[in-house]
C-alpha positions as CSV (number, residue, x, y, z in Angstrom):
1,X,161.2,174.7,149.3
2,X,160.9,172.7,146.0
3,X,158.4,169.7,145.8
4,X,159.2,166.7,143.3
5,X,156.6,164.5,141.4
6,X,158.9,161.1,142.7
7,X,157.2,158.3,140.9
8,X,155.5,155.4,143.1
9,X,156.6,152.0,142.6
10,X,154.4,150.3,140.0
11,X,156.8,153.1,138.0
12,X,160.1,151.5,138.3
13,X,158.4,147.8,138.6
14,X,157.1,149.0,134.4
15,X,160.3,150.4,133.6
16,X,162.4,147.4,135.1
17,X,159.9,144.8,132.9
18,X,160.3,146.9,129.7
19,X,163.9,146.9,130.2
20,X,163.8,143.2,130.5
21,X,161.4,142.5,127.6
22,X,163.3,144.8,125.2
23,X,166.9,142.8,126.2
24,X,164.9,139.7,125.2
25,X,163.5,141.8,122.2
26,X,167.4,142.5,121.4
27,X,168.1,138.5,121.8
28,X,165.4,137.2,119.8
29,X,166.8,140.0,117.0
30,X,170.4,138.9,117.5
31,X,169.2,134.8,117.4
32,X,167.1,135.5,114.2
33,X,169.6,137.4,112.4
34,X,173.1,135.9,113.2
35,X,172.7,133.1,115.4
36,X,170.3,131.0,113.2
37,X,172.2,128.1,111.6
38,X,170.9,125.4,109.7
39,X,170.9,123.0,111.9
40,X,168.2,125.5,113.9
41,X,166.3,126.0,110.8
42,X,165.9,121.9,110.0
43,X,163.9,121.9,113.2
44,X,161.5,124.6,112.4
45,X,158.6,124.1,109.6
46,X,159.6,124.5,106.2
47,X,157.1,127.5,105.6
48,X,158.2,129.4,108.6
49,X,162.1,128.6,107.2
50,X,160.5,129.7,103.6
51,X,159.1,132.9,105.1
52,X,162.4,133.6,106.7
53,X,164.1,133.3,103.7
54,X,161.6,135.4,101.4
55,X,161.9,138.3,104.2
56,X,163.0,141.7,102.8
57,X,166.4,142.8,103.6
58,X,165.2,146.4,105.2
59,X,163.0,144.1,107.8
60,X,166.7,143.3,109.8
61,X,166.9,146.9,110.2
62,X,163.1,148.0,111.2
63,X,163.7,145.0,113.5
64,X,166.4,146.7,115.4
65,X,165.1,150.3,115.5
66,X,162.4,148.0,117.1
67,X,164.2,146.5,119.9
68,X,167.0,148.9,120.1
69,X,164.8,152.0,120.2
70,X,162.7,150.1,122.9
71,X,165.6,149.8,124.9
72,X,167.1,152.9,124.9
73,X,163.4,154.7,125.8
74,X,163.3,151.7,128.8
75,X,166.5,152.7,130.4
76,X,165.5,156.5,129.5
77,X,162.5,155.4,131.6
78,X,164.6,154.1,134.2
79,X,166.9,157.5,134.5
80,X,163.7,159.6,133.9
81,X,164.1,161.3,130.6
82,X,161.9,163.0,128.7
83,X,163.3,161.6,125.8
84,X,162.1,158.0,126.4
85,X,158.8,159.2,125.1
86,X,159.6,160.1,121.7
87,X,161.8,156.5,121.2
88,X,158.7,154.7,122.5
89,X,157.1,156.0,119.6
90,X,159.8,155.2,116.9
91,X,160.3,152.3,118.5
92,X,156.3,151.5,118.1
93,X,156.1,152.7,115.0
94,X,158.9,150.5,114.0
95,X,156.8,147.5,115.0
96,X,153.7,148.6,113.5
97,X,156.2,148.2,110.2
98,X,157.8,145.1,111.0
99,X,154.9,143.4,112.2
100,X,152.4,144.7,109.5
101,X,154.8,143.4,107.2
102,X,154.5,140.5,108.6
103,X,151.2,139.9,109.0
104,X,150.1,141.6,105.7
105,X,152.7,141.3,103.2
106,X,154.1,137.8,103.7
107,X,150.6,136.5,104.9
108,X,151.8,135.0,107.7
109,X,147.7,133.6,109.1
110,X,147.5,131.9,105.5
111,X,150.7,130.2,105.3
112,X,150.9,129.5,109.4
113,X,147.8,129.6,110.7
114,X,146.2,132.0,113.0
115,X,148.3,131.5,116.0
116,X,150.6,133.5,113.9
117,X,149.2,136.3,114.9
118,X,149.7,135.8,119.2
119,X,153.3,137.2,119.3
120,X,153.1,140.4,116.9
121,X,149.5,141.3,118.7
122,X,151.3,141.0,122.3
123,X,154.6,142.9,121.1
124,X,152.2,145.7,119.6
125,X,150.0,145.7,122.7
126,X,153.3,146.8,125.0
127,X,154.7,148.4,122.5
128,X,151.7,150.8,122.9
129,X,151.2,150.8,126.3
130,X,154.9,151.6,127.3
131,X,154.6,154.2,124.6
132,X,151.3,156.0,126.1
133,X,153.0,155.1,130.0
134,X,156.0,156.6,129.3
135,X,153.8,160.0,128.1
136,X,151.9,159.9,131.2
137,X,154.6,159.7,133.4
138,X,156.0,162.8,131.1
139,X,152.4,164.6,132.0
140,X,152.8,163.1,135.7
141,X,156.3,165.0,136.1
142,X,158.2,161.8,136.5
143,X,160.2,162.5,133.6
144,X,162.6,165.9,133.3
C-alpha cells in the first residue's frame, strides 16, 4: 500500500490567494500598459504620469514575466507541480528587476515620496514567500 503526502488546507487556501493576486497582478499589467488613456493619466500627478512616460521600454516585458510567470507557478501550485517552484523564482526575480528599477533607477522615494515604496515592498514580500512556500511544499511532497 502506497501512502501520499496530501497537502492540508492552509495549502490550497495559499495557492487559491496567489492565483487571485497574480490575476490582479495580470490586470494591473494589462491597465498600465493598454488600458491607460489620457483621460486616466489627467487624474494622476504629473510626476507619476512623467515617470510613466520616462519608463524603459524592456520594463513592459519584465512586468509580464512578473505577473505571468506568477500565475502560471500559482495554478502549477494548484495542480501540484514541481515546476511551480522554479517560475516562482523567475517570476521573483523578475520583480526584484522591475521593482528595483523602480525604486532605484527612476528614484521613485525622491520624486513621490516614501509611500512609494508600500506597493513594490508588499509585491516583493509574496513574491518571496510564495517562492520559498512553493519549495517547501516541493520538500513536503505536495508537489510531484
Amino acid at each position: 500500500m502506497t501512502t501520499t503526502n496530501k497537502p492540508g488546507s492552509g495549502f490550497w487556501i495559499i495557492a487559491v490567494i496567489a492565483l487571485l493576486w497574480n490575476l490582479i497582478g495580470i490586470f494591473f499589467w494589462a491597465s498600465e500598459n493598454f488600458l491607460m488613456t489620457d483621460e486616466i493619466k489627467a487624474t494622476l500627478p504629473a510626476e507619476q504620469v512623467e515617470m510613466m512616460n520616462n519608463a524603459p521600454s524592456w520594463g513592459i516585458w519584465v512586468y509580464a514575466i512578473a505577473v505571468f510567470g506568477g500565475t502560471l507557478a500559482s495554478v502549477l501550485l494548484l495542480m501540484r507541480k514541481k515546476l511551480a517552484v522554479p517560475l516562482f523564482l523567475i517570476s521573483l526575480i523578475a520583480i526584484l528587476i522591475q521593482m528595483g528599477y523602480w525604486i532605484f533607477g527612476m528614484d521613485s522615494v525622491g520624486v513621490l515620496g516614501p509611500q512609494s515604496l508600500i506597493m513594490p515592498l508588499i509585491v516583493i514580500t509574496i513574491a518571496i514567500f510564495l517562492y520559498f512556500y512553493s519549495k517547501g511544499a516541493a520538500k513536503n511532497g505536495w508537489l510531484s
